[in-house]
C-alpha positions as CSV (number, residue, x, y, z in Angstrom):
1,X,-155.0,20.6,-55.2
2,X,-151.7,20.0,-56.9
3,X,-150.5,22.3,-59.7
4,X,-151.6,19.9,-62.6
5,X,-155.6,20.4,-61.9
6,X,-154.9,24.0,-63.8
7,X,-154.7,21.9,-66.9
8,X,-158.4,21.8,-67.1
9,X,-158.8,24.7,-69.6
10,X,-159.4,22.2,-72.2
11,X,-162.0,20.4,-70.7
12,X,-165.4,22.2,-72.4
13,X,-168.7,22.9,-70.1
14,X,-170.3,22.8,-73.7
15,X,-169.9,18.8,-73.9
16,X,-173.1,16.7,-74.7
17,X,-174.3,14.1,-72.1
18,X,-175.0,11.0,-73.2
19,X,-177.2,8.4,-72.0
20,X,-177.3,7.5,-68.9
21,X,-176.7,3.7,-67.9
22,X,-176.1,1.7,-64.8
23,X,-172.3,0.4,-64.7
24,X,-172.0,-3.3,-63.8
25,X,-168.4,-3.4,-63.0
26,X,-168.1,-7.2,-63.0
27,X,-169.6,-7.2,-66.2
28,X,-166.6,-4.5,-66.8
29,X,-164.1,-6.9,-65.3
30,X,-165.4,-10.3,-67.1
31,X,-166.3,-8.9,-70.5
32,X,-162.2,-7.5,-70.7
33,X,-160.7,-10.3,-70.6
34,X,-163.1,-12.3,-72.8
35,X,-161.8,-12.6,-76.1
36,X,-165.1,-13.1,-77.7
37,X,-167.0,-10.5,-75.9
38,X,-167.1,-7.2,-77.7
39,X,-166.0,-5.2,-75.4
40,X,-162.7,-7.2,-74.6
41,X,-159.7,-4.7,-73.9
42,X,-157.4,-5.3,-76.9
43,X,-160.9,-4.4,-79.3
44,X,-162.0,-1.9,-77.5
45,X,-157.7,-0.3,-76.8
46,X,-157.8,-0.6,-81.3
47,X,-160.8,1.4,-81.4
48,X,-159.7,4.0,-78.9
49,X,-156.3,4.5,-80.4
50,X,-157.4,4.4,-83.9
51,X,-160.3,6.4,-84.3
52,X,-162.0,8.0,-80.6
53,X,-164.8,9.0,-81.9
54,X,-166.4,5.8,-83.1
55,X,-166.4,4.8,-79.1
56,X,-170.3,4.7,-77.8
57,X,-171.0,5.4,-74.2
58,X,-170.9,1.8,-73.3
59,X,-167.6,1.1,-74.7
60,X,-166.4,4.1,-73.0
61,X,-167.4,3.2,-69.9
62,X,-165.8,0.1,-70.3
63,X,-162.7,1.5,-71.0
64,X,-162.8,3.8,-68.2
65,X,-163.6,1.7,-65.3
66,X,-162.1,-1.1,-66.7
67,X,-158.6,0.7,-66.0
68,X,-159.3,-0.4,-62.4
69,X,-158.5,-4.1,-63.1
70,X,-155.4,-3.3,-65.0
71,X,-152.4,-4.0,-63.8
72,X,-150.1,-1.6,-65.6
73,X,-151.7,1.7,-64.7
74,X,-150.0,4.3,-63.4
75,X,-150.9,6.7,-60.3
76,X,-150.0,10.7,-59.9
77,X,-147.5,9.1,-56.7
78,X,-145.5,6.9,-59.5
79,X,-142.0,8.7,-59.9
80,X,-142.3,8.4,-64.0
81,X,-145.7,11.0,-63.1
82,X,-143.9,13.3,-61.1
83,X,-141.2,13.5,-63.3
84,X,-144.2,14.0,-66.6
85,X,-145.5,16.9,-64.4
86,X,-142.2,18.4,-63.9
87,X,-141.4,19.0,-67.2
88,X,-144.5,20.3,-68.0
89,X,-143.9,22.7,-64.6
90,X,-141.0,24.0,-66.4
91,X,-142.0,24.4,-70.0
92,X,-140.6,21.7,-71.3
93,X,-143.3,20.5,-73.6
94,X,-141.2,18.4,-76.1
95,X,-139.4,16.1,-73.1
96,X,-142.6,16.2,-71.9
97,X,-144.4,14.6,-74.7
98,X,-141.3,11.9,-74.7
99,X,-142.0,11.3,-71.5
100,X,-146.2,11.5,-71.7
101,X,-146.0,9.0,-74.9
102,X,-143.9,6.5,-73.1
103,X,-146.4,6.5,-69.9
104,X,-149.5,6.8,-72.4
105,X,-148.3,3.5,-73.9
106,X,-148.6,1.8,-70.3
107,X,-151.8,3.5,-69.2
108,X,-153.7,4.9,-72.7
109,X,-157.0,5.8,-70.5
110,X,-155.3,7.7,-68.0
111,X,-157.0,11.0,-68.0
112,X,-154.2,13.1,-65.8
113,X,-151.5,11.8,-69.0
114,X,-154.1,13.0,-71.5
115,X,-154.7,16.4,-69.8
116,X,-150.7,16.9,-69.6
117,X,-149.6,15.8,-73.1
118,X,-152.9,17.9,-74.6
119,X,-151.3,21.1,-73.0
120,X,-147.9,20.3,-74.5
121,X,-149.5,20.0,-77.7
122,X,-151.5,22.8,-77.3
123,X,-148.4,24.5,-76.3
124,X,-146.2,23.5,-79.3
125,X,-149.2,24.0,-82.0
126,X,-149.2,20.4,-82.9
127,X,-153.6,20.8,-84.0
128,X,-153.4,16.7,-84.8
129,X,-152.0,15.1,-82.1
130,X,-153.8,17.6,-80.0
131,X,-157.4,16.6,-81.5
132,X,-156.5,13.0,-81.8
133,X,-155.8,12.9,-77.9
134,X,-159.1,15.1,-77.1
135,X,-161.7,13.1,-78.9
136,X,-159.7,10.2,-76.3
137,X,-160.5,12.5,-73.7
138,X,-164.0,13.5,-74.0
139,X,-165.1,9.9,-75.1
140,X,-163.6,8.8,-72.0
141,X,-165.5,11.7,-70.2
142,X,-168.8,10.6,-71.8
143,X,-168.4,7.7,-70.1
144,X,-168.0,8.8,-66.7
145,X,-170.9,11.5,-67.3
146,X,-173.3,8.7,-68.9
147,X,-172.8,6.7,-65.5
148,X,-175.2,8.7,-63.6
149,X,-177.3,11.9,-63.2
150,X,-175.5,12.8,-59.7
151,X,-179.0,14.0,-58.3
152,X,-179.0,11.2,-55.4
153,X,-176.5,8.6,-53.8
154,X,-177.8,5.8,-55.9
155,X,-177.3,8.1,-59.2
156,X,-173.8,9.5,-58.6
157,X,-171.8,10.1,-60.9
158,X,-168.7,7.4,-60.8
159,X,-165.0,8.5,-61.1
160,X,-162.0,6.4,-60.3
161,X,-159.8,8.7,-58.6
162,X,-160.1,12.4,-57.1
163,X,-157.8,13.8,-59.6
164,X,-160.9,12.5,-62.5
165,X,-163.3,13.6,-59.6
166,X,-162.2,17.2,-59.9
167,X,-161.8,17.0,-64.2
168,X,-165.6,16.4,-63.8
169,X,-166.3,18.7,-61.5
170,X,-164.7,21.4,-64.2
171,X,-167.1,19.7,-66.9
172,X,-170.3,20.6,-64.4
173,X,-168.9,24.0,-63.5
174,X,-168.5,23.3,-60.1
175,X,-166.4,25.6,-58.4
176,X,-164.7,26.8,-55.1
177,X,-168.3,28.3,-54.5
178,X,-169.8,24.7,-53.8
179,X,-169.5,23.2,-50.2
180,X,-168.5,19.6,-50.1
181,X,-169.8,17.0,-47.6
182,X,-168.3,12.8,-47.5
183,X,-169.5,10.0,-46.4
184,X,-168.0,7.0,-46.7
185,X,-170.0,3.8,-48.4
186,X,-169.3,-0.1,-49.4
187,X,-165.9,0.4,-52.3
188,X,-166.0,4.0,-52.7
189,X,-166.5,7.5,-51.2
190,X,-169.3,10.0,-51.8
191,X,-168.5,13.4,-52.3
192,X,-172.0,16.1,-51.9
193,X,-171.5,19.1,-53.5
194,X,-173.7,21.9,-53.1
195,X,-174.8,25.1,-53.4
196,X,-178.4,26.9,-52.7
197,X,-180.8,24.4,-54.1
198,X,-178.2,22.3,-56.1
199,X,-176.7,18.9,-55.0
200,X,-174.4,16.8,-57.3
201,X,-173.5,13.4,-55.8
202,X,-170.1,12.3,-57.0
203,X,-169.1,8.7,-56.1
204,X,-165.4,8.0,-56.2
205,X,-164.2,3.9,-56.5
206,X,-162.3,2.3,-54.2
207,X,-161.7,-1.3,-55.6
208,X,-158.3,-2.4,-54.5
């Protein structure tokens, strides 16, 4: 795994689970771009951005999967990543929240931005912008862990990359002690993890 999956300190095992409820993701899709839906993007972004914390699971999820059919986001291969995770390799924390804030602007959901600029903060003991940008994170996490119970294939949990994948995986406390079996399925991959008795079925999108 690359270096930045170490930033997972500040993801919590204690975090609730919400509700669990089936993603429709052309509901997701349609319901974005609608401006009279409530869940439309630019409602939904305000809410986010303003105050986390008023999100429910369902808007969550919405802003979580709905990253898929967004144009603008940006992947850990884009060179303005690599260069976000290099500054935070060296200790740079204040380029690297100049740099984080610029790709946040483009990409507000993406959870591999979040983790880095909440380490920076962290690092520089700025407590506000640091809890501002973990309520984000956990209400996007209560999305993902509201989409599923991960007890069978139909009930896996859904994550839109491996690098979010492995964030949830720190949330369940699986670790390098769980085996992990794939199997490929219609737009995605399933990832089994298990250990004894214990199975946790993981479901990672493939949309493009």
């Amino acid at each position: 795994m690359k270096y930045y999956f170490s930033l997972l300190f500040v993801v919590f095992s204690v975090f609730g689970f919400s509700q669990k409820s089936k993603v429709d993701l052309k509901a997701i899709e349609k319901s974005l771009s609608r401006s009279d839906s409530p869940y439309n993007y630019d409602k939904l972004i305000f809410k986010y951005k303003g105050y986390p914390k008023s999100l429910d699971s369902i808007e969550s999820q919405y802003l979580y999967y709905g990253r898929n059919f967004r144009k603008d986001k940006i992947s850990t291969s884009d060179e303005g990543f690599k260069n976000l995770a290099e500054a935070f390799k060296q200790g740079n924390f204040t380029d690297c929240i100049k740099q984080g804030k610029a790709l946040y602007d483009k990409d507000p959901t993406n959870l591999d931005i979040l983790l880095i600029l909440l380490r920076a903060y962290d690092s520089l003991k700025d407590g506000n912008n640091f809890l501002h940008h973990l309520n984000q994170f956990r209400s996007l996490t209560d999305g993902i862990k509201s989409s599923g119970d991960g007890l069978s294939e139909k009930t896996a949990y859904l994550v839109n990359s491996v690098g979010d994948e492995y964030i949830l995986l720190n949330i369940l406390n699986i670790g390098q002690d769980y085996n992990r079996n794939s199997m490929a399925v219609k737009d995605g991959m399933i990832d089994v993890w298990g250990k004894g008795d214990r199975q946790v079925y993981i479901k990672i999108l493939y949309l493009d």
